[in-house]
Structure formats: C-alpha cells, structure tokens
C-alpha positions in Angstrom: -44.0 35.4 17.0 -44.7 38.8 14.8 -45.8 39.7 11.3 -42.9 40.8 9.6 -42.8 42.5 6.1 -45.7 40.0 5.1 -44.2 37.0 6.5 -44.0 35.2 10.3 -40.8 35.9 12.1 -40.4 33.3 15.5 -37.4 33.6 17.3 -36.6 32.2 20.5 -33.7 31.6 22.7 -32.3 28.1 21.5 -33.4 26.0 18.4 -35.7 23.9 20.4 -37.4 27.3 21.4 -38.0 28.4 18.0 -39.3 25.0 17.1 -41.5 24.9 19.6 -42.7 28.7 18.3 -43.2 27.4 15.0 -45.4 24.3 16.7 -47.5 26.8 18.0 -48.0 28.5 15.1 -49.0 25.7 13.3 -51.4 24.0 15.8 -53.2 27.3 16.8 -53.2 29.4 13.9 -52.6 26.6 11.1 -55.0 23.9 12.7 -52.2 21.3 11.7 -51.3 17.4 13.9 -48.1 16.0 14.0 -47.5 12.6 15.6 -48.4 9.2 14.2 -49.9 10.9 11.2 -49.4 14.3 10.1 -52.5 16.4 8.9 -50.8 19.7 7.6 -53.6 21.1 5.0 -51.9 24.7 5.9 -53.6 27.6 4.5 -52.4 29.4 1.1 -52.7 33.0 2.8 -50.8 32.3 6.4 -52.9 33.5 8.9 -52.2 36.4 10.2 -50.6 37.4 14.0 -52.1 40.1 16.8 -50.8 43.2 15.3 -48.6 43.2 19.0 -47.2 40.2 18.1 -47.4 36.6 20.5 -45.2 35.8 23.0 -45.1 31.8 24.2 -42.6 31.5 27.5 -42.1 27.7 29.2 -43.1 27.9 32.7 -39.9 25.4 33.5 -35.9 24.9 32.9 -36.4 21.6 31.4 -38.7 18.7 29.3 -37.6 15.7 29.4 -37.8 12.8 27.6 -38.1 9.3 27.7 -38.0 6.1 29.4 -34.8 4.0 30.0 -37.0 1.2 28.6 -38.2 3.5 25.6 -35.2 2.6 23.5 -35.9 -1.4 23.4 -39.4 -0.8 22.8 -39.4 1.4 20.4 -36.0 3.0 18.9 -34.5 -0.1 19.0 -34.0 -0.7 15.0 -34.1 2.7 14.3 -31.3 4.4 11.9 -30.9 7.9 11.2 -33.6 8.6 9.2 -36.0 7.4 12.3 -34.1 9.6 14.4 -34.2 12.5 12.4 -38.4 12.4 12.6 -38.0 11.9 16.5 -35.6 14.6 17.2 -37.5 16.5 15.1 -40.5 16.1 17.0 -39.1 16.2 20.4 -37.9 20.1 19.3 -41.4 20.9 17.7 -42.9 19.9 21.3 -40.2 22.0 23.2 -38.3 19.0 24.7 -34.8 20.1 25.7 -33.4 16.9 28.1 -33.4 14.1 26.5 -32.2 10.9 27.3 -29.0 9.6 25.0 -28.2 6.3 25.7 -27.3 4.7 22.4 -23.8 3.5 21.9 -22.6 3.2 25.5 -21.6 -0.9 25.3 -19.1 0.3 23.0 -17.6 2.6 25.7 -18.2 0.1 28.0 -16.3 -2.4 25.7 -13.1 -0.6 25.9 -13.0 -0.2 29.6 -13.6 -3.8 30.3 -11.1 -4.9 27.5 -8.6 -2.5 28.9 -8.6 -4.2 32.4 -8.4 -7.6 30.5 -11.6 -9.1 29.7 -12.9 -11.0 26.0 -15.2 -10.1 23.5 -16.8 -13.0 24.7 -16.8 -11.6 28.4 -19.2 -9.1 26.7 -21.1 -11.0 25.1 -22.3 -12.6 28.0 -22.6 -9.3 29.7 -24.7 -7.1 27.4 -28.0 -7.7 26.2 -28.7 -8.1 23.1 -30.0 -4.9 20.6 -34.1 -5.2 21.9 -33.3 -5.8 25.6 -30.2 -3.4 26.7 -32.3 -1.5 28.5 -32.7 -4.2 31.1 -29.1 -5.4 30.6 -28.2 -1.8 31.1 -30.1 -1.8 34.8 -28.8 -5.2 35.9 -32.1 -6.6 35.7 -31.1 -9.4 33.0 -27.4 -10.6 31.2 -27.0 -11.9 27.7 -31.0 -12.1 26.9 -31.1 -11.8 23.1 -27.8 -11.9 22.3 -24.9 -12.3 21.6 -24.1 -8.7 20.5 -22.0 -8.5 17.4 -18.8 -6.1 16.7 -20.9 -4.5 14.0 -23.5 -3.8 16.2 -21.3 -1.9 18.4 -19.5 -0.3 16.1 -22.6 1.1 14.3 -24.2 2.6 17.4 -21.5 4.2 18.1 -21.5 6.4 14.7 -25.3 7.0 15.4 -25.0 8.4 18.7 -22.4 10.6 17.4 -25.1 11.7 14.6 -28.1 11.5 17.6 -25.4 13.9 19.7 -24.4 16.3 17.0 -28.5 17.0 16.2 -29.5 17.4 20.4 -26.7 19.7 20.6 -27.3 21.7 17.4 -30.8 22.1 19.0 -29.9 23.6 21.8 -31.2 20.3 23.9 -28.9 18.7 26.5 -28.6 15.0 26.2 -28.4 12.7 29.5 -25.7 10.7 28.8 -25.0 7.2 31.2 -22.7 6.9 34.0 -22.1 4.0 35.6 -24.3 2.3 37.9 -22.0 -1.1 39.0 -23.1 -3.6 37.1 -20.4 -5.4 35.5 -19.8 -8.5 33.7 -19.4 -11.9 35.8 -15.1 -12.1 34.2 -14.7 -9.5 36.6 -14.1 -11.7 39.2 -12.0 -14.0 37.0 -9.8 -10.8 36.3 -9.9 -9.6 40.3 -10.6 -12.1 42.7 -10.7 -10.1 45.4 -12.9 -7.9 44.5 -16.2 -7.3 46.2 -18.6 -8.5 43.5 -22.1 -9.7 44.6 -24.6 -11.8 42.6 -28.1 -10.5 42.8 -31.5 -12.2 42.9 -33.8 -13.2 40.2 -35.3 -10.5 38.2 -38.8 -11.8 36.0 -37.8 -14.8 36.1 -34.9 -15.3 33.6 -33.1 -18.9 33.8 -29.6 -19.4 35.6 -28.0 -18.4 32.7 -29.4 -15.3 31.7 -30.4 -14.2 35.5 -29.1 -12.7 38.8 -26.1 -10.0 37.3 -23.2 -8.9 39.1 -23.0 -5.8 41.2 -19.7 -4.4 42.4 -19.7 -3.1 46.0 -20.0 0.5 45.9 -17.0 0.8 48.5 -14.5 -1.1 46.4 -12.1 1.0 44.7 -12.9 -0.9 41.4 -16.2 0.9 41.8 -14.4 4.4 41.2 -11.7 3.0 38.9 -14.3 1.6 36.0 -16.6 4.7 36.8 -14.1 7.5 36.2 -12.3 5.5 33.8 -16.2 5.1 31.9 -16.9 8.9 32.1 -13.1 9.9 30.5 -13.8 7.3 27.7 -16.8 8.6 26.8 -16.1 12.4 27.3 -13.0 11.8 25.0 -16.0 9.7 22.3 -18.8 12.6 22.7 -17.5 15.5 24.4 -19.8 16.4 27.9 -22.9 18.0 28.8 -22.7 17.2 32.3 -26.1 16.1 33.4 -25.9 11.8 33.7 -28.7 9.2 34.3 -27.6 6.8 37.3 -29.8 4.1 38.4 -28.3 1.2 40.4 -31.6 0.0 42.6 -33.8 -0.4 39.2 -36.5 -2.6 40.6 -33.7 -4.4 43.0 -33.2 -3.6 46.4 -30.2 -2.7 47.9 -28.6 -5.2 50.4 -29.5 -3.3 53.0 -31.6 -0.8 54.4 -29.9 1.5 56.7 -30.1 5.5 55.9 -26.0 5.0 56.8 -25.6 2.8 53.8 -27.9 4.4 51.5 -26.1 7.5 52.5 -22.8 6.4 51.6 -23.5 4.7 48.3 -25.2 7.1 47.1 -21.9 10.0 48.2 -20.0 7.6 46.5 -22.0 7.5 43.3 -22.0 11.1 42.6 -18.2 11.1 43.6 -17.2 8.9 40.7 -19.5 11.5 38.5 -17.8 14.7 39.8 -14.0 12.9 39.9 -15.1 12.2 36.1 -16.4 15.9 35.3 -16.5 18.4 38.0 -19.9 19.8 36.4 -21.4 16.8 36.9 -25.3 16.6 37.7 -27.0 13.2 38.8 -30.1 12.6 37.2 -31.9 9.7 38.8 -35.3 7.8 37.9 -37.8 7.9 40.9 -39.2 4.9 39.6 -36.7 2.6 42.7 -39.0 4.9 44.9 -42.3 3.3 44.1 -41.4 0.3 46.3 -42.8 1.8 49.3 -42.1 -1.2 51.4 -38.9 -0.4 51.4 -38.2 2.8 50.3 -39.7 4.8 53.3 -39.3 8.3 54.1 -36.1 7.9 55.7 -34.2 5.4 53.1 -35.4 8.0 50.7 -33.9 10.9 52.0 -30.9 9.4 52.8 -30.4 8.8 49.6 -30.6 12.1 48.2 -29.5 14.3 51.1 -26.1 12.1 50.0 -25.5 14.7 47.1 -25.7 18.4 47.9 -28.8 20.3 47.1 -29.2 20.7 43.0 -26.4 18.6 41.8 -29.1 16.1 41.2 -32.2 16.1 39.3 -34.8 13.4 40.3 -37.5 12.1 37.8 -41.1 11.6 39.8 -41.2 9.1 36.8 -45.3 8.5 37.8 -46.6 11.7 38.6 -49.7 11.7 37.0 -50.7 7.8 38.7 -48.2 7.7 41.9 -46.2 10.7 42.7 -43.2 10.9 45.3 -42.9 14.9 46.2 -46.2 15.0 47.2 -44.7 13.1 50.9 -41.4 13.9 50.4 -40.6 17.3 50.9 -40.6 17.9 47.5 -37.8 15.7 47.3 -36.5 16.8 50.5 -34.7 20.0 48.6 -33.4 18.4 45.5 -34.8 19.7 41.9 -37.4 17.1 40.5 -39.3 17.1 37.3 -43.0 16.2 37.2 -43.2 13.6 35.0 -45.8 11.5 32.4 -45.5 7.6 32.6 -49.0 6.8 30.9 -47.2 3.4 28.7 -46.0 0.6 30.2 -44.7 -2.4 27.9 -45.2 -0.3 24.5 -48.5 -1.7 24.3 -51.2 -0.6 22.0 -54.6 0.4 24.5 -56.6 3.4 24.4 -55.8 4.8 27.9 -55.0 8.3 29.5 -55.9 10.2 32.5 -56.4 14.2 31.2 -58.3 15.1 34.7 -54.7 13.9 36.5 -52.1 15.5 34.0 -54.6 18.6 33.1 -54.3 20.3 37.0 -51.1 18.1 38.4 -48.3 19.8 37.1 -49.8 22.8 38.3 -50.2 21.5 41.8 -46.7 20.4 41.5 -45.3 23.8 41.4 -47.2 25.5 43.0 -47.2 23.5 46.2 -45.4 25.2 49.6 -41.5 24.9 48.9 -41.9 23.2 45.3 -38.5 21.9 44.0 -40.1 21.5 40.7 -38.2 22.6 37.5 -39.7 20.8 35.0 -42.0 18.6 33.1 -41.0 15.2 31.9 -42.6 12.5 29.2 -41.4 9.0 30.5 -43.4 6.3 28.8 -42.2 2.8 28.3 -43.1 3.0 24.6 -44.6 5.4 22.2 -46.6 5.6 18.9 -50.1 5.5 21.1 -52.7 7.4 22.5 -51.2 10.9 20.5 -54.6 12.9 21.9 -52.4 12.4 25.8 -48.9 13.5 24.6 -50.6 16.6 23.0 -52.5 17.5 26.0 -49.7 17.0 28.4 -47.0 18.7 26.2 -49.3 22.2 26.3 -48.1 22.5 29.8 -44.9 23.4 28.7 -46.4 27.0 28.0 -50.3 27.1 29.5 -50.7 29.2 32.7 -53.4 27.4 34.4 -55.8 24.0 33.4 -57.6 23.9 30.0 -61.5 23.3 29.6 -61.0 19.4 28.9 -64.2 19.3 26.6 -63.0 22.2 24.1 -59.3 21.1 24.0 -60.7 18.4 22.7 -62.7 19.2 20.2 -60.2 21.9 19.1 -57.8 18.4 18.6 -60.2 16.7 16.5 -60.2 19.5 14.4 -56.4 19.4 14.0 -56.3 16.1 13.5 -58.8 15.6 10.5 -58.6 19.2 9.2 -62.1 20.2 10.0 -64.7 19.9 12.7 -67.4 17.6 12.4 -69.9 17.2 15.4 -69.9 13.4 15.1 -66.6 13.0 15.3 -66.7 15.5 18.1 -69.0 13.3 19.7 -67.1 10.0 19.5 -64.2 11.9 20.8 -66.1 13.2 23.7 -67.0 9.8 24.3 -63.1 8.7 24.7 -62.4 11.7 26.8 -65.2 10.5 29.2 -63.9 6.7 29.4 -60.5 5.7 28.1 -59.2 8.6 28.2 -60.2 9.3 31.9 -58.9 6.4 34.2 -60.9 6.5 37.7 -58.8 3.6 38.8 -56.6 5.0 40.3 -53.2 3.3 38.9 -51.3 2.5 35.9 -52.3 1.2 32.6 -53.7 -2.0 31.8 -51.0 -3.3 29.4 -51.1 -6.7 30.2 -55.3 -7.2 30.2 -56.4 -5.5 26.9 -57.5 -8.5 24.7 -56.3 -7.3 21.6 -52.7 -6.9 23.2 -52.6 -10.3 24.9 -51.3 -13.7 23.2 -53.9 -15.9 22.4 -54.5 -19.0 24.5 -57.4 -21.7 24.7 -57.4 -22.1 28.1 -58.9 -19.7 30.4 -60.7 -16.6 29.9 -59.4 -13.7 28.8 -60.5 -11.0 31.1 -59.3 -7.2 30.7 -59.8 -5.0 33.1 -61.2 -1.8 32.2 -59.8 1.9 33.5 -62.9 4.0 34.1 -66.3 3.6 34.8 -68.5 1.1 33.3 -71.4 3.2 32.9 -69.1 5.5 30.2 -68.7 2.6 28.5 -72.2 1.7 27.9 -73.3 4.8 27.0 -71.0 3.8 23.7 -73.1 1.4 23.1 -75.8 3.8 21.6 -76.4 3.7 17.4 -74.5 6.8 17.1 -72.0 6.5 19.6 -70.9 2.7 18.9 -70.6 3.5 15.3 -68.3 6.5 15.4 -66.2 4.8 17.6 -65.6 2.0 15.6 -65.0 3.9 12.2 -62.1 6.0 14.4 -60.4 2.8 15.7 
C-alpha cells in the first residue's frame, strides 16, 4: 500500500490479496466494519500512508472457508446477489480456499442415470435444498424432499457463476469428490455389489434413515468416483484440491489400521485416476470421536496418501485440537481452523484468549505441518466481533492486547469511541466472549434459541464464569448491555 500521485495504490499478488490490502486500509486507516452491518463513514480527505509505504504479508498458503453444514444453514436460499456480498467478503478478509459445493446432485444425477437409475431413484437419494449437507455425508436420505428438476438445474448455473467469481479472485474452490454414498437402486441396478446399510444417524425414521455405503473395495467404488470427477471437470473445469469425507460422524465397519489404510489408498486413488493433480482435503471433525479414532486408526488413515497430497482441517482448533497429539498430523499439511457455531444458532459466544495465541502455537510448535488458517462454523451471521479477531491472524506476527483490539472494534463498528460503549464491550470480552468451559458452544441451551415448551425448565448453561456475569448486573453495566443487544 503507497501514496501515489495523491491517491492509494494496493497491489498484491492475486485479487483476493489486493482485497484483503484494501480491507486493511479501510479498518486501520478508514476506521470502517463490514459484516452484518456495514459502518463505512470514510473520510473526505483519505488518510494518508507512511511516506515508505505499508506492506501486509499472510503468514500462511491458505484461508479457508466454511463448514460442510454452512451451506444448509445459511446459503441455502441464497441467489447471486447473496453470493456476490459473500464472495465479496470472503476476498475483503483474505480467504483464498473456499468450499464450493453447490450444484453437485446435478453431477451426481447424470452418473447415476447413466448406469440406469430414475429420477425418482434420486429423489429418494438426495436431500432436499435445506438438508444436502447431511444427505451429502450419508448421515440422512430424502429429508426435505423431493428435490425438483428445477432445483437442480438452477444450481447448477449458480455454481458456474459462484466458480467463475472464486476463480476471477484468485481463490481456489474445493470442489466434492465422492465419498460412497449412493442411492439404495443401486443394488436394484447391481445385485452383487457390495452395498452396506448403515446405522441410525439423529434419529431419522426407517424411511429417511440408515443410507447406503458402497464397499470401498468394489470396483463400482472407482467406476462412480472417476466417472463423478470426469463429469464434473467436463461441467466446471478443475482446481485440483477435493473435500472427501466418508466417516462423517459414522464409524467405519471396522477398526483395523489395515483397513483404514486401504480405504483410505483407495479413496485418493479414485481422486488421482480422476485428475492426476489431485489433493484430498479431509474434515478432522471424524477425528473428534476419540473412542475410536486413536492414535493408530488415525495415522493409518493418513499415512494411506503420500505426504502433502492431502490437506487435513483440525475443524476445532480453537475448543479440541487434533495436531497437538498427532504429530502434527503425522506429516500431512493441516490448517488450524475456527469452529466457534454449531447449529447456526444465534448466542453471544467466543473464546478470543483460545484463537488470540493458538494459531500461533500451532505453527510454531516442533515439526508444525501447519499451512493455514481456516473459518469452519456451522452457520454465520453471529458474533461478527470473533470472525474479526480471528481473521487478523491472517497477517498479525504475534498475539494482540485483547482489551485495545477491542475497543479499537467498537470504534469501527459505530464510527466513533465512546467510553460506555467501551465499557459494555469490555464487559462481553470478559464473559461471552471468553468461554472458560472448556468446549463448544452452547447452541442447544440459550433460552432465546430453544423452542418453547410448558413442561420442564428451561435451563441454559452458561460459557464463562458466573462472577463476569454478575458484575453486568451493575446500573451502568446492565444498561449498556441491553441497549447493544
């Protein structure tokens, strides 16, 4: 960033660079907020730049975004125009891998019909719009639907429009590959192939539950795979990096570091028989089920793939992390990643102590595989003040002062300081916003998230210490609060 002529010049090295220069500019020198709201009173005289100019590099290869559950939650109905503001604000805050799921049942549509099967074989099969990301993970079939032609057909023409605007960015979208859950006509269409019906998953009925998963061994397994990966590289063209998750909260049939090893040799196979460039990226989230995923199951599974054709997300690290006994992932590249939202739900929650010095920690531990940062939550539109904080670690070199960055926020946000609303925001960063308990959010226990119900209490929990939240309760501190909520 330099004064140039009487104007700011930023460049950068990709679109998503410069954006991210311009963001800068705008927060730090501009005092401007850009999420939920936007508060951009900019100046009628820019201000001005050191005379030597300022350089902003990112300490990582990559930022990633989103949640595989992000898109039912909240980009479900989106069109364009929604899309537009998001990718726009994923490149302001210097995200370069995102996620890019939309559009894939129509892919998946024509491999299936191509080896036989109905449009109602996929109706049955995929999810309807608000729950494919469940469908997608073989946790659920069918829920919410049945998907309609039109449907298909128009998220098709969006993801080419959502693909076209990542690329022109310089990002890299993570496109699907396939994970081996197919519809129950498959068996009608091959009876002999190795097709296994899994167990209950949140306890959907009969008809909805308990999808089909093809053995991993059976050459089916390669045929839809490749033929998935041609169909869509012919539809979208290829960026070579592919989201895989076949174990989303379901365990594998078995165990053994022999099985894991093959499946998971097998998996990236079908990837690199698709596109030789091919990358694995693979949510760590299977790896929170520490009853079965030990030390052993878990590096069988990755050591199945050589070192850096796969990316892991440590989808928890701020709450739970998975390098920090693993080896670092036992050599494969891993991205240090935000969860913070589970269910979309509305709470006031964060944990700055845990994502203000973990990142840091992360890559700077003995033999760090780290090589990037990731924002994975389940929904967005919440808690703004904690996406802020964390996204600065794209570029900061060490931990921030918690209790200035914060007031240096509120004065973004409302376009001036004031030392009351200072206050009430100090109050925040001392409870909400800094869980002491240790795990996740509390989306299922806030009162004003929960259904209502006549019988039995509602009790929330609550994420930090109660003696922060008393001290809101003095005439100052109570009131402020409330006129901010």
């Amino acid at each position: 960033l330099v004064n140039e002529n009487g104007t700011i010049t930023i460049g950068g090295s990709t679109g998503v660079a410069v954006a991210m220069g311009l963001y800068y500019y705008l927060t730090n020198y501009c005092t401007v907020n850009n999420w939920a709201g936007q508060q951009l009173d900019i100046p009628k005289e820019l201000p001005k730049l050191p005379k030597s100019g300022v350089t902003v590099s990112a300490n990582d290869r990559f930022r990633y975004y989103q949640n595989v559950c992000t898109v039912s939650y909240s980009f479900v109905w989106y069109k364009w125009e929604d899309w537009e503001k998001q990718l726009d604000w994923m490149a302001l805050h210097g995200l370069n891998l995102p996620l890019a799921f939309t559009g894939q049942e129509a892919i998946f549509q024509r491999v299936y019909m191509k080896m036989g099967m109905t449009m109602k074989d996929m109706q049955t099969h995929f999810g309807g719009p608000a729950f494919q990301a469940w469908s997608r993970m073989g946790n659920m079939r069918g829920w919410g639907g049945p998907i309609t032609q039109t449907w298909l057909n128009d998220q098709l023409i969006l993801q080419h429009k959502i693909l076209d605007r990542m690329r022109a960015l310089g990002m890299i979208p993570v496109l699907p590959g396939f994970a081996g859950h197919v519809p129950e006509a498959l068996s009608r269409i091959h009876p002999k192939a190795n097709i296994s019906q899994l167990g209950d998953w949140a306890g959907f009925s009969k008809k909805f539950c308990c999808t089909y998963l093809l053995d991993f061994g059976d050459p089916l397994f390669k045929e839809i795979g490749v033929s998935f990966i041609k169909e869509m590289e012919y539809e979208f063209g290829v960026d070579h990096i592919y989201n895989v998750d076949s174990f989303n909260e379901m365990k594998p049939k078995s165990g053994s570091a022999e099985y894991l090893q093959e499946v998971g040799s097998i998996i990236f196979d079908v990837l690199q028989t698709g596109d030789p460039d091919a990358i694995w990226l693979m949510q760590g989230w299977l790896f929170q089920d520490k009853q079965f995923w030990q030390q052993a199951q878990i590096k069988a599974m990755l050591t199945s793939v050589p070192e850096g054709k796969m990316i892991v997300l440590d989808l928890f690290s701020e709450v739970s992390p998975i390098y920090t006994y693993t080896e670092s992932y036992y050599g494969q590249p891993y991205i240090w990643c935000m969860l913070h939202d589970f269910g979309g739900t509305m709470e006031l929650y964060g944990a700055l102590d845990s994502i203000n010095t973990g990142p840091f920690e992360g890559r700077n531990m003995t033999n760090s595989t780290m090589v990037g940062l990731g924002l994975t939550p389940e929904g967005i539109y919440q808690n703004e003040v904690i996406y802020e904080f964390f996204m600065e670690n794209v570029w900061r070199k060490q931990p921030r002062d918690i209790t200035k960055w914060i007031a240096d926020f509120t004065r973004k946000r409302y376009g001036k300081y004031n030392k009351f609303v200072d206050l009430a925001w100090q109050y925040l960063k001392k409870s909400v916003y800094n869980s002491t308990a240790g795990h996740e959010d509390f989306s299922t226990d806030v009162i004003v998230t929960r259904r209502p119900r006549y019988r039995n209490r509602l009790r929330p929990q609550v994420s930090t210490k109660l003696k922060n939240v008393h001290n809101m309760q003095n005439p100052h501190g109570i009131l402020i609060f409330l006129f901010l909520l």
